[in-house]
C-alpha positions, 0 to 999 in steps of 0.5 A: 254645087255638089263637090265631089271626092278626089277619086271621083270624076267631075261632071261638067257641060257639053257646051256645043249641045242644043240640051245645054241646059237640060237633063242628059239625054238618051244616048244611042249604042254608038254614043258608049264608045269611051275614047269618043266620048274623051275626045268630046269632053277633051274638046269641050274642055279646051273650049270653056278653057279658051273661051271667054266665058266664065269658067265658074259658069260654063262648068256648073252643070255637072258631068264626069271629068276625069284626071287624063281629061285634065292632063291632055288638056294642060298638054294642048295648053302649053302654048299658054303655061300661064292659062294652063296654070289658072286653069289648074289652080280653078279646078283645084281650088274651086272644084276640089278636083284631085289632079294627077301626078302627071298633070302636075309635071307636065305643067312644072315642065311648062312652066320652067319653059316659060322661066315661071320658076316660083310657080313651078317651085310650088306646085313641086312642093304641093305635089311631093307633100303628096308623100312621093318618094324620090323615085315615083317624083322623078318617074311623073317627071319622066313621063311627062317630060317623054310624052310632051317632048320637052328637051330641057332638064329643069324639072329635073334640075327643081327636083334635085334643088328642092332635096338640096334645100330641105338636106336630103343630099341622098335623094338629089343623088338618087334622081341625078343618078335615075337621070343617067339611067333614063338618058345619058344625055339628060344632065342637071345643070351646072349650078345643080350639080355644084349644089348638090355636091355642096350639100353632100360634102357637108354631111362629110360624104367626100368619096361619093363627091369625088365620084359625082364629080368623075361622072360629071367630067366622063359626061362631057360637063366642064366644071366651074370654079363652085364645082372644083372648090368643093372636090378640093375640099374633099381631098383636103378632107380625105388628107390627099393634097396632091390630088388637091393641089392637081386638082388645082393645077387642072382648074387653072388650066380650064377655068378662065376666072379664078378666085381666092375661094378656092386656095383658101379652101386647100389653105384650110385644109393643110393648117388642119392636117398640120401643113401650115407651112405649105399653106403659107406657101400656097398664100405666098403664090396668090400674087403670080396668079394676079389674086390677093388674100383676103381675109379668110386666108390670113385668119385662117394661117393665123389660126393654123399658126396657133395650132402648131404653136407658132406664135411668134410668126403668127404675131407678124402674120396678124400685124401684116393683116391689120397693116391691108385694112384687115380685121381679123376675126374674134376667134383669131384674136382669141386663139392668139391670145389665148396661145401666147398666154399659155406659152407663159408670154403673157406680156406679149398677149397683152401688148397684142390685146392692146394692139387689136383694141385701138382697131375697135376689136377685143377679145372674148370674155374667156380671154380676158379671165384667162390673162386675169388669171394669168397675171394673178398666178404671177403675182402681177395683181396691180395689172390684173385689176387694170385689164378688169378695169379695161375690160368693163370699159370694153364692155364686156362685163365680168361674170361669175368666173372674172370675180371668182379668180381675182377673189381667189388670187388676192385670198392666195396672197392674203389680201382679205380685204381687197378679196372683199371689195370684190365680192361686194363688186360681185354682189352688186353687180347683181352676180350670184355667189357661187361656192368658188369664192367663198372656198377662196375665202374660206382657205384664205383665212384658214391659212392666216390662223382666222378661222372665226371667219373662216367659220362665219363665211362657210355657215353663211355659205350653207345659209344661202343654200350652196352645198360645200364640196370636198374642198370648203370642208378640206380648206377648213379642216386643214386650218384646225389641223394647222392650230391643232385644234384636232378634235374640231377636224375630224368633226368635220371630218365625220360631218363631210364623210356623213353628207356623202363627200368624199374625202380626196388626197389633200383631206387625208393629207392635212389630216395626216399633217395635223396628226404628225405634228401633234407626234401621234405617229400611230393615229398618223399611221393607222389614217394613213393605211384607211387611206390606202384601202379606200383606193385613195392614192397618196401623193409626194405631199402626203409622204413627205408630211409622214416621214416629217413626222417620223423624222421628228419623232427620231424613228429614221428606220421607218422614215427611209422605209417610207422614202422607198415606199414612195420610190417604188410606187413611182413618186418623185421625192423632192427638196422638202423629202430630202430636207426632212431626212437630212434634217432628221438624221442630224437630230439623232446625232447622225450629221456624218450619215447625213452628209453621206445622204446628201452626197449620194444625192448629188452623185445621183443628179438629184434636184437639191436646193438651199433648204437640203443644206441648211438643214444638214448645216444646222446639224453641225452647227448645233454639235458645234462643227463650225469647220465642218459646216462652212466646207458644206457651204463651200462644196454646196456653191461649188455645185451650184447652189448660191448661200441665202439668208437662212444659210448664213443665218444658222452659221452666225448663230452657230459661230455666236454660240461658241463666242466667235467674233472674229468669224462673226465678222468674216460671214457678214463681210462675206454676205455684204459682198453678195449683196445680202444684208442681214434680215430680222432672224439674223439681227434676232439671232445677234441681240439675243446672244449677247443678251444672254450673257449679259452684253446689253450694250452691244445688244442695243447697238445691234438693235439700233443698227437693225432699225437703221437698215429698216427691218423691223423687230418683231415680238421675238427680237423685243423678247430677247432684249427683255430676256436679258434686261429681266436677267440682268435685273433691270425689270422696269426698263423690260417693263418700258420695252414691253410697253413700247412693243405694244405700241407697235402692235406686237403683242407678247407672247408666252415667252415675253411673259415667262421672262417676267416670271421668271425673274419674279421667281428668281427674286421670290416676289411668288406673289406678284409672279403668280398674279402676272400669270393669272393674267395670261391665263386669262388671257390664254397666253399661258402655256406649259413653259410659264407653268414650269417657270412658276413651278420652278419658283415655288419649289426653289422657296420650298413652296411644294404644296403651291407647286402641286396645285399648280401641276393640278391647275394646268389640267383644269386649263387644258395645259399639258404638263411635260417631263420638266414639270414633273421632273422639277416636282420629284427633285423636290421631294427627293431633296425634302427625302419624300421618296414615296412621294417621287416615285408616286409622282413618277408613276403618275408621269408613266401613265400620262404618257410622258417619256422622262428624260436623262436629267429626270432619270437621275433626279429620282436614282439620286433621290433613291441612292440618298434613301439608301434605295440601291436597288430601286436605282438600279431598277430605273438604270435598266429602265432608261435602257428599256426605253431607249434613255441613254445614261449619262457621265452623271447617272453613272457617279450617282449609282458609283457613290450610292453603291460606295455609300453602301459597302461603306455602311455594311463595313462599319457594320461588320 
């Protein structure tokens, strides 16, 4: 059969006719009148659709069938929607027939009569695939629904659903808005006009909701409890909760059966807007209106509670819950947690956790990284690992940021190889190594002086292809600066700056640190200014490290410039500034503009602590203010400040220093009663006092007493012990002492072995003080003071020439000579009446660098005034003025008595 297309007519049988079967005959004029000739194929049609035979058959032989044939015969059909929809599928599916828009309403009407609502359902979809706007949908419908005199809405109702479904709250406006346009009186039903005010309060179109809503009511519609839900919600939405709770007083007046629903959508709404009180309110009514909350209601007060951050009400709020059978939801739980936690109640957000546990509930793993973090930062590591432990029998497996935080924590406390184990964890857990943990570990060995591992764990880092940031290459940067080793800090200084990574605040500030300590003010400085011009602002840390340094370097002019630089920018000083400055003034022998400082200070309510007043106490101390020192200490726990053990320990070294024993005893008795007991610096500080002159016996009855109180002597207390054996000339029992000190573990240091040479020295046994020293050369335990010691020794033998090889050796092992080592040299050719040599020794020491101090001044004066060089002696007396040198009682009887000598010389003379 020959298929025609879609806007051509189809041509089917007369069936009634005696030429059934034949060609079409002649017709006569009368025969061409069109409305008789659609009234007969109209007619016809409705025949073979009625009729039993088959439609296939009875519509073989083609004539034209066109769409209006098709619509008046669905029209004379809706006695039967079911045939009528056969018949329309038939024609569709079987003739290719293109039906009109029209045919399709008439039938979907006759359809939704009938309650065949999927297949009307699906011949609306068919016909809006058509490419139908809204309008021209809504138009078939109308006219259908005009011409068949249908009285019900549903077409129009299936219309509105289908925009609602597929999110097209616009167009279901516009086709209920065009049905009260075309009839006032045609309204979608009730379930509709709920979906469709649902659907645009979900896209957060609220006026248009309450509009809608307004129409409905002026239309006469009596709203359900769907309907006022959502106009609720738009008020809560739009923040108007009187129309919202008059909204609700209305609903209670018209609906019979209420819900909970709908006050737990004016309960969202005020925890959102800040109004959980009022919430908690409308939640406490629940019960006069014969309703009970229900889950929702309490997850979200809990939430709402959060939000405000009442925890503590939200705790009970979430107790009473559990107590109804409630389980409350992941988010509350996490949202409680999480707030506690932030509160710094983690004891409480653990106790909670445990409490939703034993009802199957746990947090989320952010929760659980959160407190691990938490308890970490607090130090409670034993219980961070337990609620790890818990957390892998929960279920929940640790992810990358769980093992980068424990990592972290146990670098921060120094716990390498627990550190370790988890990263090994990490590892087989199949978990990829990101660059958090290995900056862990990297800044974890760097602060403990290891920095071959740091090292070996920052190239396997780049051998697994992870690019090191700011802070791998700060970390490791800051631990050069740390053991000076400065040349392999700016390496890698350069190396991150020519990769692209810019340094931040804490690079330059570690820099700057390692700069200052080294006493390179200048390079300090000039880093410092590079800083400031690439918009790199400074923080309190970074001043703090500089006016350290100025204070160390004895310049307090620049060191207060920089305290007001600071102020004036907006930063906080705090204790580590004003210890500094303290500290600084008392070094240059200003401990009376000290104290004014701190007084000024305190008088300005400014944050000061134990470390502010050690500092200014060690200032008197070390002038020897003993009085002076312990009224600070009154005044300092007068104003609130308690004495610690660094604060008791500079007055007894202070008062041991001037043989006090009496006041020894007091400051004791006194930390006793405060429930301090002396620690190792303290017991260091005693042994090493009376060793010094020479009082073993009291020395090792304090030595016994420490061990007894179960501190332990580190490398310092054993040196000063083997100081004073070494003096006292009980070499062998230092001997024992150094051995029993590397039994436990304690290696000797530089100073350790200085007192062994040092004795060597002074007995003359050069050659076995020489050979000692080698050792710790090779040992790189040697240093500038084992040097001078040795120096020291040979030129007391008058062994001058050893004495300057070894001045030449300490550079080919990259020690620094300092003014002492020099010095001793020059008082050797002095006395020897080398002059020349002196002063070739001294020019020598100028252009190191090296600052000469007033002892070394006087050296060379009197080795000149002996020579009978008065003048050259006078020339370096103006120089120590030059250089800021203040002359002694010393220099000046030196100068007087070569001049005596002098005029004595020129009188015998005459």
């Amino acid at each position: 059969m020959k298929l025609y297309p879609s806007h051509r007519p189809l041509k089917i049988p007369i069936i009634f006719s005696k030429q059934r079967f034949c060609a079409t005959p002649k017709v006569s004029p009368q025969d061409n009148d069109e409305k008789a000739k659609d009234a007969q194929i109209i007619s016809d049609l409705r025949l073979i659709v009625r009729g039993r035979q088959s439609w296939k058959v009875a519509l073989n032989t083609a004539i034209f069938l066109k769409t209006h044939h098709v619509e008046e015969v669905l029209i004379q059909t809706l006695d039967d929607p079911r045939l009528a929809l056969r018949f329309f599928n038939f024609l569709g599916l079987h003739k290719g027939f293109h039906h009109s828009a029209e045919s399709f309403c008439v039938l979907i009407h006759a359809l939704l009569n009938v309650n065949l609502f999927w297949p009307a359902s699906s011949l609306l979809q068919t016909l809006l695939l058509r490419g139908l706007s809204p309008s021209e949908a809504f138009e078939a419908l109308w006219k259908a629904h005009e011409k068949c005199k249908f009285h019900s809405s549903l077409g129009f109702d299936l219309l509105i659903q289908h925009y609602v479904q597929n999110r097209r709250a616009f167009d279901a406006l516009m086709v209920f808005r065009l049905m009260r346009k075309f009839d006032c009186r045609l309204l979608p039903q009730i379930r509709t006009l709920s979906a469709l005010l649902n659907d645009l309060a979900k896209i957060r179109q609220f006026g248009i909701v309450l509009e809608v809503f307004d129409e409905i009511v002026k239309a006469g519609i009596r709203p359900d409890i769907f309907i006022y839900t959502v106009v609720i919600r738009s008020f809560c939405e739009s923040k108007d909760f009187v129309r919202a709770c008059e909204m609700i007083h209305q609903m209670e007046s018209n609906v019979a059966e209420l819900n909970v629903v709908v006050y737990n959508v004016l309960i969202h709404g005020l925890c959102k807007n800040h109004g959980v009180w009022e919430a908690v309110e409308v939640k406490n009514g629940l019960v006069k209106r014969g309703l009970r909350a229900d889950i929702i209601t309490y997850n979200t007060l809990v939430l709402g509670l959060c939000r405000v951050e009442q925890f503590d009400v939200a705790v009970e709020l979430m107790d009473e819950m559990i107590k109804l059978g409630f389980v409350p939801s992941e988010a509350v739980v996490t949202s409680l947690v999480e707030g506690l936690r932030r509160k710094g109640k983690v004891e409480d957000a653990l106790s909670l956790v445990k409490k939703v546990g034993e009802i199957g509930l746990a947090p989320n793993l952010f929760v659980y990284n959160a407190l691990i973090n938490s308890l970490c930062k607090n130090g409670k590591f034993d219980e961070a690992e337990l609620l790890y432990n818990e957390m892998e029998s929960k279920g929940l497996h640790a992810n990358d940021v769980t093992f980068s935080i424990l990592i972290d924590s146990f670098c921060r406390r120094g716990e390498m190889d627990i550190a370790l184990s988890f990263l090994s964890k990490m590892r087989e857990a199949g978990i990829k190594v990101t660059v958090y943990p290995y900056n862990s570990l990297i800044s974890g060995y760097c602060k403990l002086g290891n920095l071959c591992l740091a090292e070996s764990f920052f190239n396997e880092m780049i051998n697994n292809r992870l690019q090191p940031t700011v802070i791998t290459y700060t970390s490791l940067l800051s631990g050069y600066c740390n053991e000076g080793k400065l040349h392999k800090a700016f390496r890698l200084y350069h190396e991150m700056t020519g990769k692209a990574i810019a340094p931040n605040t804490y690079t330059y500030t570690a820099l700057i640190s390692g700069l200052c300590r080294a006493n390179m003010m200048v390079e300090a400085v000039r880093l410092f200014g590079q800083m400031v011009e690439r918009n790199i602002m400074p923080n309190e840390v970074t001043y703090n490290v500089l006016i350290e340094g100025y204070c160390k370097d004895g310049n307090m002019v620049k060191a207060f410039e920089l305290f007001g630089e600071m102020v004036d920018k907006g930063l906080v000083p705090d204790s580590y500034t004003y210890r500094s400055l303290i500290s600084g003034l008392c070094s240059v022998g200003r401990v009376s503009e000290a104290k004014e400082f701190l007084d000024g200070l305190h008088r300005d309510h400014r944050k000061l602590n134990e470390m502010c007043y050690s500092a200014l106490l060690h200032g008197y101390c070390k002038e020897g203010k003993i009085e002076d020192a312990l009224r600070t200490c009154r005044e300092m726990v007068a104003r609130g400040i308690d004495m610690d053990l660094v604060c008791y320990g500079i007055l007894i070294d202070g008062t041991l220093k001037q043989h006090d024993t009496r006041r020894l005893l007091v400051l004791l008795k006194e930390m006793d009663d405060q429930g301090l007991s002396p620690d190792n610096v303290i017991y260091t500080s005693m042994i090493d006092a009376n060793s010094k002159v020479g009082n073993l016996r009291e020395a090792f009855g304090l030595w016994d007493i420490m061990i007894g109180e179960g501190c332990i002597p580190n490398v310092v207390t054993y040196t000063a012990l083997i100081n004073g054996l070494c003096k006292a000339g009980f070499i062998d029992k230092a001997e024992l002492l150094c051995k029993e000190m590397l039994v436990s573990n304690l290696l000797p240091n530089q100073i350790t072995y200085g007192c062994f040479i040092d004795r060597l020295a002074e007995e003359g046994n050069m050659d076995k003080a020489v050979e000692l020293h080698n050792a710790i050369v090779k040992g790189v335990l040697a240093n500038t003071v084992t040097y001078n010691i040795l120096i020291r020794g040979f030129c007391k033998l008058g062994r001058l020439e050893e004495a300057m090889e070894l001045l030449v050796g300490m550079a080919d092992n990259g020690i620094l000579p300092d003014c002492i080592t020099y010095s001793t040299i020059i008082y050797e050719h002095c006395r020897r009446g080398s002059l020349h040599e002196a002063i070739r020794l001294w020019d020598s020491m100028l252009n190191k660098g090296i600052m000469p101090d007033t002892l070394a001044y006087n050296f060379l004066i009197h080795g000149c005034c002996v020579a009978g060089e008065l003048n050259k002696a006078f020339e370096l007396r103006d120089d120590m003025f030059r250089r800021g040198v203040k002359p002694s009682k010393v220099t000046h009887d030196i100068l007087a008595r070569g001049n005596h000598s002098k005029n004595s010389y020129e009188n015998v003379d005459q």
